[in-house]
VOBA-1610 file (N, C-alpha, C; in pm, whole numbers, padded with zeros to 5 digits, always signed):
BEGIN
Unk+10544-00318-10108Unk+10539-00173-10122Unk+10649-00111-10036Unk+10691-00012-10089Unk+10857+00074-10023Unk+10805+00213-09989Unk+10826+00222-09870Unk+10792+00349-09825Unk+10944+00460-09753Unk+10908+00587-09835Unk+11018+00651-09795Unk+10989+00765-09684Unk+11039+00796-09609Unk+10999+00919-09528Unk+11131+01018-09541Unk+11118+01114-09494Unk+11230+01211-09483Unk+11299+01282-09375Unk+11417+01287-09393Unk+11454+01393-09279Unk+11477+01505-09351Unk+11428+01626-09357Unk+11429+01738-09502Unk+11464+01869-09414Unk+11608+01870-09459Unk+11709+02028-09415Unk+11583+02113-09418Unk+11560+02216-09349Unk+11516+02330-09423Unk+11601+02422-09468Unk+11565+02501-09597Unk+11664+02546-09679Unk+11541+02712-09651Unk+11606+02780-09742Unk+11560+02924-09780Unk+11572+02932-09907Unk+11442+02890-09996Unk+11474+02906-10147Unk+11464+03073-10163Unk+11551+03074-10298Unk+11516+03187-10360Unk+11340+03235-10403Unk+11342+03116-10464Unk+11166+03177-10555Unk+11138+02980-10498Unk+10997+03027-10581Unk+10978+02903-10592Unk+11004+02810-10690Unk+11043+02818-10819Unk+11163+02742-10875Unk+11287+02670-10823Unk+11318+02727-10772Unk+11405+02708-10671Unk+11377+02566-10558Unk+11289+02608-10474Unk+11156+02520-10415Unk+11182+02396-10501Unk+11097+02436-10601Unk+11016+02322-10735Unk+11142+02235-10753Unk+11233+02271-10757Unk+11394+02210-10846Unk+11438+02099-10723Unk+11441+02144-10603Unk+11459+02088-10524Unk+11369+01954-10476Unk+11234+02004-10458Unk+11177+01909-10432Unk+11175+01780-10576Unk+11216+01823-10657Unk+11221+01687-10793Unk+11345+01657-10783Unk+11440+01708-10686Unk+11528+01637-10690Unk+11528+01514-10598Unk+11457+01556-10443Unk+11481+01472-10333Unk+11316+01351-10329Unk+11235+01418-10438Unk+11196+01312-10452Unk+11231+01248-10564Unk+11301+01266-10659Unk+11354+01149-10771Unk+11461+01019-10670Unk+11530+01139-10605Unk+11596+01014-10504Unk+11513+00944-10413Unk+11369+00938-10385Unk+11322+00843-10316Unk+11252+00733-10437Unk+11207+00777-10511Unk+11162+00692-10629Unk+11296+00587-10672Unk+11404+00698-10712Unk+11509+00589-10748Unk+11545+00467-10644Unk+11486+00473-10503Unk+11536+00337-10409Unk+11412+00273-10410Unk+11300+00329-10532Unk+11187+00216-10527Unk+11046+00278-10446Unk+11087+00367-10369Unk+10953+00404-10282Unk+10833+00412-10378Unk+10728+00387-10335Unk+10594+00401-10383Unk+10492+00506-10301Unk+10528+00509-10156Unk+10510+00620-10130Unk+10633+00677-10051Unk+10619+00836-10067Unk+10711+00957-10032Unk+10635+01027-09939Unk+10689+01030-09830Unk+10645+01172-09703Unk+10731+01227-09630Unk+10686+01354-09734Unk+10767+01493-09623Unk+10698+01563-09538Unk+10741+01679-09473Unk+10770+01661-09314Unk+10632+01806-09342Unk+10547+01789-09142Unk+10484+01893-09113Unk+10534+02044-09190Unk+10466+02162-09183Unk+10511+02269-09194Unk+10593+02303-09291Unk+10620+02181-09441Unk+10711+02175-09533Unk+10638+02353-09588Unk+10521+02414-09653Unk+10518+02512-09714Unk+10549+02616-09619Unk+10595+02643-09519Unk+10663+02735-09466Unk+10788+02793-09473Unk+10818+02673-09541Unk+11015+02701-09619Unk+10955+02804-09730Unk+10876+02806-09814Unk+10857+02885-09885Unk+10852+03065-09863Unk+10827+03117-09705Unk+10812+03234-09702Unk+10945+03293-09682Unk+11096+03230-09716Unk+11166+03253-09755Unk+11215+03337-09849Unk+11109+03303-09940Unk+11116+03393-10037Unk+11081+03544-10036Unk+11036+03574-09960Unk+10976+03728-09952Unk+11060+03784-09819Unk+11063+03926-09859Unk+11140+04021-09799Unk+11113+03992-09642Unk+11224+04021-09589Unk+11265+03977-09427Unk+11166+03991-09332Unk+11123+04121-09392Unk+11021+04183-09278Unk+10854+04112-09305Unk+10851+04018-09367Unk+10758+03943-09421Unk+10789+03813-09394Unk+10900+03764-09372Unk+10915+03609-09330Unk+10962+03577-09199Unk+10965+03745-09130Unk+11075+03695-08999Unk+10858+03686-08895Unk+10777+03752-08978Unk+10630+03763-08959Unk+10529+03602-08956Unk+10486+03594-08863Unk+10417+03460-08887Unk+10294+03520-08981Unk+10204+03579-08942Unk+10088+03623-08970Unk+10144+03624-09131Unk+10230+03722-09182Unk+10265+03797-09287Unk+10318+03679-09342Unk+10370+03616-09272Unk+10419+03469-09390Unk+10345+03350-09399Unk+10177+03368-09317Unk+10128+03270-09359Unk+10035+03326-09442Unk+09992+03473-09463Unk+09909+03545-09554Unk+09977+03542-09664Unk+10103+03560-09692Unk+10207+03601-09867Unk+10216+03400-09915Unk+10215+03322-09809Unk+10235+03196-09893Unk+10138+03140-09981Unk+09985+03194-09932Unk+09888+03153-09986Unk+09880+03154-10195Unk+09981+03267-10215Unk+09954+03293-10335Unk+10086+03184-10443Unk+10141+03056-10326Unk+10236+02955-10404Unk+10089+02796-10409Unk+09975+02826-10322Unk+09892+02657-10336Unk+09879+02625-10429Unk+09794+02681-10518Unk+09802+02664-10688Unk+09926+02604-10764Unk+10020+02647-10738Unk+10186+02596-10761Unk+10244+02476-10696Unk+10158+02476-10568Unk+10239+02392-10496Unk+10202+02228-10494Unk+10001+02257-10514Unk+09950+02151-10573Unk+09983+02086-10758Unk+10000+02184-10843Unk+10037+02147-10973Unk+10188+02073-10935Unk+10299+02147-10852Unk+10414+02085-10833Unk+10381+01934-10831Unk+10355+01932-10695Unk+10347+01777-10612Unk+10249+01672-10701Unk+10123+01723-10760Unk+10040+01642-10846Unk+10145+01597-11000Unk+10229+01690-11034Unk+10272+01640-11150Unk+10401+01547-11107Unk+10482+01573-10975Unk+10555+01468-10964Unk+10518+01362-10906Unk+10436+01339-10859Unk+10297+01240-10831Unk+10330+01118-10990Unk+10259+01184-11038Unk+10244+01116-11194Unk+10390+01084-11300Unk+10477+01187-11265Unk+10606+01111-11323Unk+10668+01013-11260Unk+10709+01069-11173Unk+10736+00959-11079Unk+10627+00844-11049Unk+10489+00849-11076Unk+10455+00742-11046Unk+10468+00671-10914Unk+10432+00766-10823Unk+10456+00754-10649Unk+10356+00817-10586Unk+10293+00765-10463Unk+10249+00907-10388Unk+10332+00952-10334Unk+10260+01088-10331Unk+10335+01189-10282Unk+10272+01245-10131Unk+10318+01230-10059Unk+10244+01280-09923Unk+10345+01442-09901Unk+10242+01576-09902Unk+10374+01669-09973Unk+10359+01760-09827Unk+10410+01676-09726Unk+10419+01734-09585Unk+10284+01814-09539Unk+10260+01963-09517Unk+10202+02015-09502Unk+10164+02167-09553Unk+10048+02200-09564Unk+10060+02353-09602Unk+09952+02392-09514Unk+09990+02553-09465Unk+09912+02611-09414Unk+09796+02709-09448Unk+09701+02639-09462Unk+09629+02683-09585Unk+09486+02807-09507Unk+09494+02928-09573Unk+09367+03032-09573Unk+09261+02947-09569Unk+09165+02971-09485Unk+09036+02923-09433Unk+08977+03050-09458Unk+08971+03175-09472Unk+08895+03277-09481Unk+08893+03358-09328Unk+08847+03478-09313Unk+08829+03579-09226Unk+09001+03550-09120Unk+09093+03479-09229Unk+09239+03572-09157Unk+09289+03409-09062Unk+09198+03324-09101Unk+09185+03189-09031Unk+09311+03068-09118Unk+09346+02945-09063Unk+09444+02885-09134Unk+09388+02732-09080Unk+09467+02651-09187Unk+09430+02514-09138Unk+09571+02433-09176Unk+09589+02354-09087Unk+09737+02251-09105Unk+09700+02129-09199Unk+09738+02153-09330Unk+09672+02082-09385Unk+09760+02001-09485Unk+09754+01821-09449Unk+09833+01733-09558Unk+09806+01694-09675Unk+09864+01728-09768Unk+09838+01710-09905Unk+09876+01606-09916Unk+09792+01457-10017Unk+09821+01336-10010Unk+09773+01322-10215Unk+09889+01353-10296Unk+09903+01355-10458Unk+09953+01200-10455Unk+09808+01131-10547Unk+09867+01028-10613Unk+09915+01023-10736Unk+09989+00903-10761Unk+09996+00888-10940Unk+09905+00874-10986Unk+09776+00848-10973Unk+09671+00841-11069Unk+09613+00980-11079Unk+09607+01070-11026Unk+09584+01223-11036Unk+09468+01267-10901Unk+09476+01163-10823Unk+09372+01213-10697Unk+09442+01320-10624Unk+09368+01414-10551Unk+09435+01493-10430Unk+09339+01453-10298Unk+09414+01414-10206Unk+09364+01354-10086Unk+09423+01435-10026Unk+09367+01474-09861Unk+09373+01565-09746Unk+09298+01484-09644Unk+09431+01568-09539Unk+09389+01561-09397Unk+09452+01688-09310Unk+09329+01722-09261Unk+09373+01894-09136Unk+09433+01805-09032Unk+09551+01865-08956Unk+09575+01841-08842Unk+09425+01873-08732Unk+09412+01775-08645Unk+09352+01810-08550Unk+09344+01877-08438Unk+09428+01833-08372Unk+09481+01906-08235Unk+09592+02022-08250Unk+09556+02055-08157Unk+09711+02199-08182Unk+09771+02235-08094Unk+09899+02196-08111Unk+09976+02241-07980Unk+09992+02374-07967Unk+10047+02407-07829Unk+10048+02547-07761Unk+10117+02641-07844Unk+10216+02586-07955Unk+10268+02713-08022Unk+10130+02714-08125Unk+10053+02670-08159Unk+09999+02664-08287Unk+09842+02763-08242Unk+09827+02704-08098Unk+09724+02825-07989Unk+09739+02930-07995Unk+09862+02944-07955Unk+09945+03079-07913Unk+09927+03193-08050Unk+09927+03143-08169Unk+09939+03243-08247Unk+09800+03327-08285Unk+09684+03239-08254Unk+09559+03289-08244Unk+09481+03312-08372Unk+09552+03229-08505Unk+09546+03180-08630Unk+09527+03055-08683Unk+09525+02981-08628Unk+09543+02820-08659Unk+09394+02761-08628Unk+09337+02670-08688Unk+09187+02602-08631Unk+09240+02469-08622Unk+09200+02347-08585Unk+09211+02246-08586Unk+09091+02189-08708Unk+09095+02089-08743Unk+09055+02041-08840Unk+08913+01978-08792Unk+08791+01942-08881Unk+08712+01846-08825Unk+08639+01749-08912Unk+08740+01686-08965Unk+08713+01588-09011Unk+08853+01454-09034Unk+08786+01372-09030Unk+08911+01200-08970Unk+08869+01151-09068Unk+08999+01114-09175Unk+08980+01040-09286Unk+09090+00893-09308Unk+09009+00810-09381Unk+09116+00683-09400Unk+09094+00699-09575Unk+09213+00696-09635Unk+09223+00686-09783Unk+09227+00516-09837Unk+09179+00484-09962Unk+09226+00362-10008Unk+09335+00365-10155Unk+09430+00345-10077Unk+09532+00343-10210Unk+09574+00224-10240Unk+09610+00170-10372Unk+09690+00026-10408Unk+09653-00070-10342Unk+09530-00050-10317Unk+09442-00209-10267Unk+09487-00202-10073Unk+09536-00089-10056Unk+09572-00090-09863Unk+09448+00050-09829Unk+09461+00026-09688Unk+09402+00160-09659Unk+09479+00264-09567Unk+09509+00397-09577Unk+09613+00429-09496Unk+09537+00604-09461Unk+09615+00620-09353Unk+09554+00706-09292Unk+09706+00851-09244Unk+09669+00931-09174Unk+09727+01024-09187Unk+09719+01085-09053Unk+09839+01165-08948Unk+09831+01187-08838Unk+09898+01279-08813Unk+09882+01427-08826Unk+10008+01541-08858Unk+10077+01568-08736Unk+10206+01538-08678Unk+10261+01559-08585Unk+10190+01518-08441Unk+10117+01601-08363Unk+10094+01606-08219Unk+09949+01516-08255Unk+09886+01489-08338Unk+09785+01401-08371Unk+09826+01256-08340Unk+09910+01254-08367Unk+10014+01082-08332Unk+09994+01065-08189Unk+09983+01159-08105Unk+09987+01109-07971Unk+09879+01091-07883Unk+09806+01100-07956Unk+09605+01100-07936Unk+09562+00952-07996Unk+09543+00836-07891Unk+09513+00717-07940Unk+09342+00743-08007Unk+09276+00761-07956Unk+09137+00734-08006Unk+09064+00770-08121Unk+09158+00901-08191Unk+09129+00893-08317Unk+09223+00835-08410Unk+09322+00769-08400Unk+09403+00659-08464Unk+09367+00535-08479Unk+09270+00487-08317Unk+09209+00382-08312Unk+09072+00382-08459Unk+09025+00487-08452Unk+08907+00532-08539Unk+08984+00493-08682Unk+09067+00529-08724Unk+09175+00563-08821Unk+09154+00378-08872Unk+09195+00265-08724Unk+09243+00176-08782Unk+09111+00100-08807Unk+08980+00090-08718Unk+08876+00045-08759Unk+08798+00076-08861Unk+08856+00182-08939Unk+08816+00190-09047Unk+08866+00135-09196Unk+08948+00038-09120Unk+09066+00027-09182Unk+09237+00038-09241Unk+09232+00123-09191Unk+09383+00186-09206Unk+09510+00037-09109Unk+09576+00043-09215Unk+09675-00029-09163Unk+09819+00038-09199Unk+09816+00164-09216Unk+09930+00265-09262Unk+09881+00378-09234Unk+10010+00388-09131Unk+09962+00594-09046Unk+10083+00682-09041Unk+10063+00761-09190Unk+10146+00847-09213Unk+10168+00960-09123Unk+10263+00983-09075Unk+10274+01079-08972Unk+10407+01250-09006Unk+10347+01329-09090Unk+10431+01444-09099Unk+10483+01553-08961Unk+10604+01575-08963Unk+10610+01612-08821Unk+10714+01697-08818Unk+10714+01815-08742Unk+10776+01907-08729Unk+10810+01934-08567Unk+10942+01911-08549Unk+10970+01959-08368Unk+11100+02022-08330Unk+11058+02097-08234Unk+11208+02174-08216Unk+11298+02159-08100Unk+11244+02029-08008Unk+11350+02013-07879Unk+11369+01872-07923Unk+11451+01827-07839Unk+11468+01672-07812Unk+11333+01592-07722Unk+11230+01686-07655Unk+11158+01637-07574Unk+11028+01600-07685Unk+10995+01703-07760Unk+10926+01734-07858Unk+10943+01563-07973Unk+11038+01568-07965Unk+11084+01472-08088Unk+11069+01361-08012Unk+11118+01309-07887Unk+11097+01190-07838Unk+10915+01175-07824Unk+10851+01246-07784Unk+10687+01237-07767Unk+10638+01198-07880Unk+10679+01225-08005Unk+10593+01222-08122Unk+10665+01068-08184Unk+10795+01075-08167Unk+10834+00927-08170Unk+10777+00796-08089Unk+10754+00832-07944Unk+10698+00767-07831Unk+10525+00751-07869Unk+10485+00861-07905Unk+10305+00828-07941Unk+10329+00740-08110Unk+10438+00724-08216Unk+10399+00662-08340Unk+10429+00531-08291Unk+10538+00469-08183Unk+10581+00392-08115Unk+10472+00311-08080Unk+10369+00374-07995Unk+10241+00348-07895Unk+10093+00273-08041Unk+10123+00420-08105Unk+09998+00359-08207Unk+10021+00217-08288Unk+10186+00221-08320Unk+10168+00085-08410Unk+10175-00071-08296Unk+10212-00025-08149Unk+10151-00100-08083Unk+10016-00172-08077Unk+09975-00052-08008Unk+09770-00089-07980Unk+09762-00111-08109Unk+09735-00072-08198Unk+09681-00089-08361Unk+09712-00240-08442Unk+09838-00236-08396Unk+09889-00360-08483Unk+09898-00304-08642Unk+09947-00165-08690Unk+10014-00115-08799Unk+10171-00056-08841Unk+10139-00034-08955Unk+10284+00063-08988Unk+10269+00225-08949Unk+10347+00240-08909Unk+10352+00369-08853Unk+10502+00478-08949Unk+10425+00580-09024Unk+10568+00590-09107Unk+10615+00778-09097Unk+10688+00796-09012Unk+10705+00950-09011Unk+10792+01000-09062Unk+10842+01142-09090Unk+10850+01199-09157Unk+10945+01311-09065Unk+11088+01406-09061Unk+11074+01526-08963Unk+11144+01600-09060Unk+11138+01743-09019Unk+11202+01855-09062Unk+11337+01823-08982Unk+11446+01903-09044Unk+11610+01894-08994Unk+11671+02040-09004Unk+11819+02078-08914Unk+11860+02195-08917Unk+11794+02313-08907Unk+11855+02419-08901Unk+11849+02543-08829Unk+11760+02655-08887Unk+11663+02733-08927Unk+11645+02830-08997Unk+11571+02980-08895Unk+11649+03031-08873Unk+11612+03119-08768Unk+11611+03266-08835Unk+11579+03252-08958Unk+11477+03365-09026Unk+11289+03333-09045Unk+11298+03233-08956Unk+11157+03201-08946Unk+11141+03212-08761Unk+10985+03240-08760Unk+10935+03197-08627Unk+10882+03069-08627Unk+10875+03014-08721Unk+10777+02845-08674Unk+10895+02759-08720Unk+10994+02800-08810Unk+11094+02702-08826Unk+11207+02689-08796Unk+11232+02752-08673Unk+11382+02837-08641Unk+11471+02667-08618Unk+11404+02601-08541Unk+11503+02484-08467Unk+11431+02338-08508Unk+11433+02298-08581Unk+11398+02135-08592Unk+11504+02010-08568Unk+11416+01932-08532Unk+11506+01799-08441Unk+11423+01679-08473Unk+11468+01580-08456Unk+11450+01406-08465Unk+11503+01349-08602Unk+11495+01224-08619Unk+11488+01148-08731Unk+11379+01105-08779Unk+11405+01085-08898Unk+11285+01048-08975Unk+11283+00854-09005Unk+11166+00787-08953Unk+11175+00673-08887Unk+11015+00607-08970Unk+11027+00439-08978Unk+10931+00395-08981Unk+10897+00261-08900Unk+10772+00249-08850Unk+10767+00158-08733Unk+10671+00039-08782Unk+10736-00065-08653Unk+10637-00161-08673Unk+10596-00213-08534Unk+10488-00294-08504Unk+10486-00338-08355Unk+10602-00446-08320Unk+10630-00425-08196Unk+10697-00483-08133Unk+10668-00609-08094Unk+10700-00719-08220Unk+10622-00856-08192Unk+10721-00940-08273Unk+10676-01043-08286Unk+10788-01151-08329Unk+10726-01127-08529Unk+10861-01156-08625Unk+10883-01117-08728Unk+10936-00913-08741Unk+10936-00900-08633Unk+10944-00768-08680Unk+11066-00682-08543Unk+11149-00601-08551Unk+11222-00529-08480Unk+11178-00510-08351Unk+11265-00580-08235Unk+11234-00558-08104Unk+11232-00427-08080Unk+11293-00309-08141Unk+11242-00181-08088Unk+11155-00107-08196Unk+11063-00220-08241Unk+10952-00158-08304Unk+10998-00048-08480Unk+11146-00059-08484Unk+11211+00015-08566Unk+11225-00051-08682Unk+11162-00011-08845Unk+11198-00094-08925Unk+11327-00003-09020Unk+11303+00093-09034Unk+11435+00153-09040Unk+11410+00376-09005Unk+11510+00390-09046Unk+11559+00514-08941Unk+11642+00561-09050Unk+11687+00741-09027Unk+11746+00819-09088Unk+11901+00867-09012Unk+12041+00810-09009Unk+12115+00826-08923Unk+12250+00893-09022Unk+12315+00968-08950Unk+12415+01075-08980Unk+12375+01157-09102Unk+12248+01237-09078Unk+12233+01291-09194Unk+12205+01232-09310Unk+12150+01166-09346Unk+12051+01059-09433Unk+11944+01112-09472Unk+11871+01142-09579Unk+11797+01260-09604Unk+11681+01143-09605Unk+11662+00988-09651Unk+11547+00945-09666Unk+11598+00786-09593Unk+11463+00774-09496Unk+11470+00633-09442Unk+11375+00513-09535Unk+11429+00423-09561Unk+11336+00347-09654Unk+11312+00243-09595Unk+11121+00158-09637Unk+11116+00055-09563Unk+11029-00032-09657Unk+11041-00176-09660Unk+10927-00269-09763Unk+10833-00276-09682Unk+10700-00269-09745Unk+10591-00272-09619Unk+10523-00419-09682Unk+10563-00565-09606Unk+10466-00662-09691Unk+10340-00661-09622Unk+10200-00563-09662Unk+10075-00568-09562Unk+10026-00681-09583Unk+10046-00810-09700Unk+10007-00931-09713Unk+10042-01045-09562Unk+10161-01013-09543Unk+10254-01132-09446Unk+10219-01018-09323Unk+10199-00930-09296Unk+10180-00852-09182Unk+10029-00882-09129Unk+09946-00917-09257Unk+09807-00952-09136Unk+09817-01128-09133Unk+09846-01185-09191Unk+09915-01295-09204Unk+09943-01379-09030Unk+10067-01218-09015Unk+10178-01249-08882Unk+10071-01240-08758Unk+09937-01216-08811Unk+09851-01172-08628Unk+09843-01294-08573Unk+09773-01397-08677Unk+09795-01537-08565Unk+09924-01605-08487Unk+10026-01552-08499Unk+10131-01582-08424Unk+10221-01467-08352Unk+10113-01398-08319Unk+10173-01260-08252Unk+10177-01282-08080Unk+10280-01228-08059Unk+10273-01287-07883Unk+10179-01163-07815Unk+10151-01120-07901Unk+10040-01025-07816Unk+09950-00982-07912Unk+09808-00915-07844Unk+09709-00919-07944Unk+09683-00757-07904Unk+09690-00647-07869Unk+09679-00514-07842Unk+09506-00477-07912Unk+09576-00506-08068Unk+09446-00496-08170Unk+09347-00521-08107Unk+09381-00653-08101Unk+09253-00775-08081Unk+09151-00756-07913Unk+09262-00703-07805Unk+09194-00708-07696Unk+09173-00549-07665Unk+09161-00459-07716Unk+09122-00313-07732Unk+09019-00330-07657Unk+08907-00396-07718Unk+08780-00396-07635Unk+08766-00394-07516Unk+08844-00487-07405Unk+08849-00524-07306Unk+08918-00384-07212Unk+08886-00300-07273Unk+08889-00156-07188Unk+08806-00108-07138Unk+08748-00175-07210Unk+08500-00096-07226Unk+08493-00174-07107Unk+08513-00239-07060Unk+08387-00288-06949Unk+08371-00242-06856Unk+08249-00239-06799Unk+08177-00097-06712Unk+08244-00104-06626Unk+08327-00226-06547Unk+08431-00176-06389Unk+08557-00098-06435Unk+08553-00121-06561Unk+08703-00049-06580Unk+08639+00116-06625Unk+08515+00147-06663Unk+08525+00285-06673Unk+08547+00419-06617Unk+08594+00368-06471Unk+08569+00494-06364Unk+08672+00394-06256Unk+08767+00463-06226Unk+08896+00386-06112Unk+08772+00408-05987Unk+08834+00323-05925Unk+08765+00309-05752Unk+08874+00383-05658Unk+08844+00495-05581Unk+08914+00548-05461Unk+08924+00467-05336Unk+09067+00385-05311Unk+09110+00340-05148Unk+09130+00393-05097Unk+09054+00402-04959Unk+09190+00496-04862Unk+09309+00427-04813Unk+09362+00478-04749Unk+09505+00457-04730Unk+09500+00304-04635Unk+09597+00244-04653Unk+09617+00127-04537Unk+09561+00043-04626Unk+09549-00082-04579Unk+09538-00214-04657Unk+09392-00271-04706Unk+09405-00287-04831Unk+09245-00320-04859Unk+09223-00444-04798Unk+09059-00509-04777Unk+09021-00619-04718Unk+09035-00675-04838Unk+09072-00825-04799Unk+09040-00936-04892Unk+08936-01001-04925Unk+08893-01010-05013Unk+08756-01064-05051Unk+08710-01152-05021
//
């Protein structure tokens, strides 16, 4: 299985045609290198409030209230190129009306067979607090697609082991990660926590980022990183955990995922992360012990 992720300009469509035209273009080019699944980036339906007058998109509130009336569109979009293409489609994120003025970060996961699968971001970082609109999600899901099970981690969710751990005991051996960031510090953390999970986990870890400048938005003014897919750092697989990466402007990183030869590779793994997880639980390790200063006695 070929998995594509993206590094995806943000643009300023005209309408949403515009939108629509685009996105069948950049996903025909991930289909054409074979991908089976496609994931674009956090906060992708926010390119859309582009479309409406300035004083409405330069507005968070106002551009997450006017987008609501493209979901209908945006799910028929992604579900029908789902099915031509014959790919999933992981269609980044939309910020979707919850009612009484409320929003949810929410990943749309369109297969080719015509399912719509979701996952809310959970956690929320301080810009997502700050606006006093956003909920976190409450519910942790693992999907079963093409005989794998794969799971989903929207940006700052990646850096929270214990519901990833949840993610993988349920199965998941693929943790799609959509992601949106606007410093270099931002981008290394969310790289550093997909880094960490396909460690402990012993999975694929496959993200996704927004790229370039759009500073007729407040949530999308500055995006940064590459768009990357990981593996643990063990023998058969890339000492820096990297199976491939998006470099000089490369709009899609592509990777073969064999999950056959990958659970295969555990009995000859020089480390077991997966396997010795447990060995965290035990009651001396639940609570550190306070020394005072100067030299402990020897036992």
């Amino acid at each position: 299985m070929k998995i594509a992720v993206a590094r995806y300009d943000i643009g300023a469509p005209v309408d949403f045609d515009a939108f629509a035209c685009r996105q069948r273009q950049e996903l025909g080019e991930a289909a054409a290198a074979g991908a089976r699944i496609a994931v674009l980036p956090e906060y992708l339906s926010l390119e859309l409030a582009a479309t409406f007058a300035p004083h409405i998109r330069r507005d968070l509130p106002a551009s997450l209230a006017a987008i609501q009336r493209y979901r209908r569109p945006w799910l028929e979009l992604f579900a029908a190129l789902a099915r031509e293409l014959d790919m999933h489609v992981v269609a980044g994120s939309f910020l979707l009306d919850t009612g009484g003025g409320r929003y949810r970060n929410r990943c749309d996961w369109l297969t080719p067979q015509g399912a719509h699968l979701w996952q809310d971001k959970l956690q929320l970082t301080g810009f997502e607090k700050a606006t006093g609109l956003i909920d976190g999600g409450d519910a942790l899901k693992v999907f079963e697609i093409d005989g794998i099970r794969a799971a989903v981690a929207v940006c700052y969710d990646s850096e929270f082991p214990l519901p990833v751990r949840a993610q993988y005991e349920a199965g998941a051996r693929l943790l799609v990660v959509p992601s949106c960031t606007d410093t270099e510090a931002g981008a290394t953390r969310v790289r550093v926590g997909c880094l960490a999970r396909a460690l402990e986990n012993r999975m694929f870890v496959a993200q996704s980022v927004t790229a370039g400048v759009a500073d007729w938005s407040p949530a999308l003014d500055v995006n940064t990183g590459e768009a990357m897919v990981y593996a643990p750092m063990d023998r058969g697989f890339p000492d820096d955990g990297v199976l491939a990466r998006t470099i000089g402007g490369q709009r899609w990183a592509v990777a073969g995922l064999d999950f056959a030869a990958f659970e295969a590779s555990r009995a000859q793994a020089q480390v077991a992360n997966d396997r010795d997880w447990p060995g965290q639980w035990q009651p001396a390790l639940q609570r550190a012990v306070r020394v005072p200063g100067g030299s402990e006695p020897t036992p």
